[in-house]
C-alpha positions, 0 to 999 in steps of 0.5 A: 636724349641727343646722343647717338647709342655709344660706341666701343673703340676696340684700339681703348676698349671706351665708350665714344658718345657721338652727339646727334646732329639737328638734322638727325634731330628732327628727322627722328622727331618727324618720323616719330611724330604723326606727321611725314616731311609734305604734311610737316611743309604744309603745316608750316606754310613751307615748301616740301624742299626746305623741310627736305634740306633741314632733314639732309642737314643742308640748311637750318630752319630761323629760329621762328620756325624751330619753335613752330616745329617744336609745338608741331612735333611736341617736342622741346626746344632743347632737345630739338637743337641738341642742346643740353642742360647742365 
């Protein structure tokens, strides 16, 4: 979870892991979730443009609102900020 499918560098012939952004994050979450970005927005009490600019990766929600999407999308917390457990 929170890496991108790896890819092979043909100059090492390794694995190279890309970690996801949140925005990457969260727009596979809202696709996944039975939910579209306006009824995301709506949901959270938000315009349609700031749900807009946290998918482009323009802006990122405050910390309230990471929560609130977390329960929204059934989600967890780290996964949603890209964070992972050692």
């Amino acid at each position: 979870m929170g890496f991108r499918p790896y890819n092979i560098s043909m100059k090492t012939k390794t694995k190279v892991y890309t970690k996801l952004t949140f925005a990457e994050i969260l727009d596979d979450s809202i696709h996944r979730s039975p939910y579209n970005n306006s009824e995301v927005a709506q949901k959270l009490g938000v315009s349609k443009g700031a749900v807009s600019n946290w998918v482009s990766g323009a802006r990122k929600p405050d910390i309230d609102t990471v929560i609130r999407l977390c329960y929204l999308l059934d989600v967890d917390l780290y996964y949603l900020i890209g964070a992972t457990i050692p």
